[in-house]
N, C-alpha and C positions, 0 to 999 in steps of 0.2 A: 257253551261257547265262551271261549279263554277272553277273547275280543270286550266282550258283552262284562261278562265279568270284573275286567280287569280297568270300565272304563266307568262301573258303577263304585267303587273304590275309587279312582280317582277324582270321578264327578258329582255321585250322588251323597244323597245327604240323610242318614237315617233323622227322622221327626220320633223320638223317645222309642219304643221297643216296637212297635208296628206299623207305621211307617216311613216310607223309604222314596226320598225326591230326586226323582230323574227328570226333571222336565229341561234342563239345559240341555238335554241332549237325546231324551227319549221323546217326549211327547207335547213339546213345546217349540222350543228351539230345537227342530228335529236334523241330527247330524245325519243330514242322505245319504251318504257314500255307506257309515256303517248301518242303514236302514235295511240298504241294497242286499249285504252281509247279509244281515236277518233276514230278510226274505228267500236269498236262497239258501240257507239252512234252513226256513219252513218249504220253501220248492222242493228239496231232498226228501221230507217229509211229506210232502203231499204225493211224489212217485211212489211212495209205499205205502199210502192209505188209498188214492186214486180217486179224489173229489172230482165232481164236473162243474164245482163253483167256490170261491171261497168267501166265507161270511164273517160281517165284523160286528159290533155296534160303537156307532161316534161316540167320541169321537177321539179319544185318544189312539184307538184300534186303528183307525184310518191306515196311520202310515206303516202301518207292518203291514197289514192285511193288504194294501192296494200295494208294495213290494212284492207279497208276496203272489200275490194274482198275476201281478208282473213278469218274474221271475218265473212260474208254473203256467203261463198263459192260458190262464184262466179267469173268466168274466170274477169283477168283486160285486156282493150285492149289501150294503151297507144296511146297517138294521137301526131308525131311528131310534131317539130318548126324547119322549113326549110327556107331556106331567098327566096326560088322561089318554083313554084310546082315540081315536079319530073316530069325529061322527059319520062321516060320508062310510058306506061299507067296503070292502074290500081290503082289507088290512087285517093281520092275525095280529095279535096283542099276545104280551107277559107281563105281569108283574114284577118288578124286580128292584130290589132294596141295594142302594148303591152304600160299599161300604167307606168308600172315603170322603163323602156327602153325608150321609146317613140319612137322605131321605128315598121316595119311595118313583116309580115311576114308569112308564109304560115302554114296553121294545116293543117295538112297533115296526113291518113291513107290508108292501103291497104281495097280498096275496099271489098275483101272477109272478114273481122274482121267484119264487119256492116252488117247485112242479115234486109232484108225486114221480119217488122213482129215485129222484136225482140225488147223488151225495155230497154234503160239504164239511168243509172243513173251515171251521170255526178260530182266527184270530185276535186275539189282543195282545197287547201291552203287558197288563199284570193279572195274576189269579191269586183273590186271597181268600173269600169266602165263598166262590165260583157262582156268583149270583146271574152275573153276564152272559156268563157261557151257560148255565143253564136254562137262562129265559131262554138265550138262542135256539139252545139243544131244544124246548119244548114248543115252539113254531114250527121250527126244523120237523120237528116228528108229527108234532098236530098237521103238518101240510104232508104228511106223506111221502116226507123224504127221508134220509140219512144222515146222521153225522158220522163222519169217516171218521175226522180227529176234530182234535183241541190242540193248538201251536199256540204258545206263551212267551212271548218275551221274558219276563220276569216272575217266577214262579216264590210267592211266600211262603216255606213248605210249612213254617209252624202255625198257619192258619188253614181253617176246615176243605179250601176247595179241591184240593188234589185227591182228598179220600173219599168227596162226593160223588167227583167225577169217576173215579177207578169205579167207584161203589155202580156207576149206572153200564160199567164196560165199556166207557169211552177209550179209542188211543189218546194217549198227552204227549205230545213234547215240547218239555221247557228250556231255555238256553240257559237260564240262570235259574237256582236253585238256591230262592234264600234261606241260611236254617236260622238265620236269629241276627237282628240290627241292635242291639245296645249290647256293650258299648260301641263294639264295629260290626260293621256288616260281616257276616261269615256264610261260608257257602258250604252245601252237601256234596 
């Protein structure tokens, strides 16, 4: 997405050779009008994977993901970040190592949000070590359903997530394609 691209150059900020700060306009101070954009570029993409739900986890995912549920009218079903599982039962838990935190911690949803059968399509913001989207991806499947896709806002391709994901046969679509930030951002 030319859009997307062209506004991380003018607004974000690489942090030394692997990371990369959008939050003026991506996932902070979130610019709606081009959220809207994103979402229906993941909409386009959701008519040719055909979810019955789309999935995110908080909370930066939020606002693409609930664009794009928007946009694809379709229900969003948000996936907590809990530092342990929930004691009360009914919740499927992941493990999952947050790469720009670097600590460790649980996705977490209510059991009944995820039905056997059903397929979704999983968004966020960024993929860099695909830790997110595979907690998600492995609820998703422990409950018996689908993942159609993975839809990326910002995709860091010189980091491991994009080869995990290809590697389990998921579909991806990234709008942005980063191939390397120092000294500038450059795209694939």
């Amino acid at each position: 997405m030319r859009e997307l691209e062209e506004r991380i150059l003018r607004d974000g900020r690489a942090i030394g050779e692997r990371m990369l700060r959008v939050d003026s306009f991506l996932n902070m101070r979130v610019d709606a009008e081009l959220m809207l954009r994103i979402g229906g570029e993941f909409a386009d993409f959701a008519r040719e994977v055909r979810p019955d739900f789309v999935a995110t986890a908080e909370a930066s995912g939020i606002a693409p993901a609930f664009a794009t549920a928007l946009a694809a009218r379709l229900p969003l079903v948000v996936f907590k970040k809990l530092p342990k599982p929930p004691e009360a039962g009914g919740y499927a838990c992941a493990r999952v190592r947050s790469y720009t935190k670097g600590t460790e911690y649980c996705l977490a949803v209510r059991d009944e949000y995820v039905r056997e059968g059903e397929r979704a399509l999983f968004v966020d913001d960024f993929l860099a070590e695909g830790e997110a989207a595979l907690g998600a991806a492995s609820i998703i499947e422990g409950r018996g359903a689908i993942v159609a896709g993975v839809a990326i806002a910002i995709e860091k391709s010189f980091q491991s997530g994009r080869g995990k994901l290809d590697a389990r046969g998921y579909a991806v679509r990234s709008l942005a394609r980063v191939a390397r930030l120092s000294p500038t951002v450059e795209f694939l």
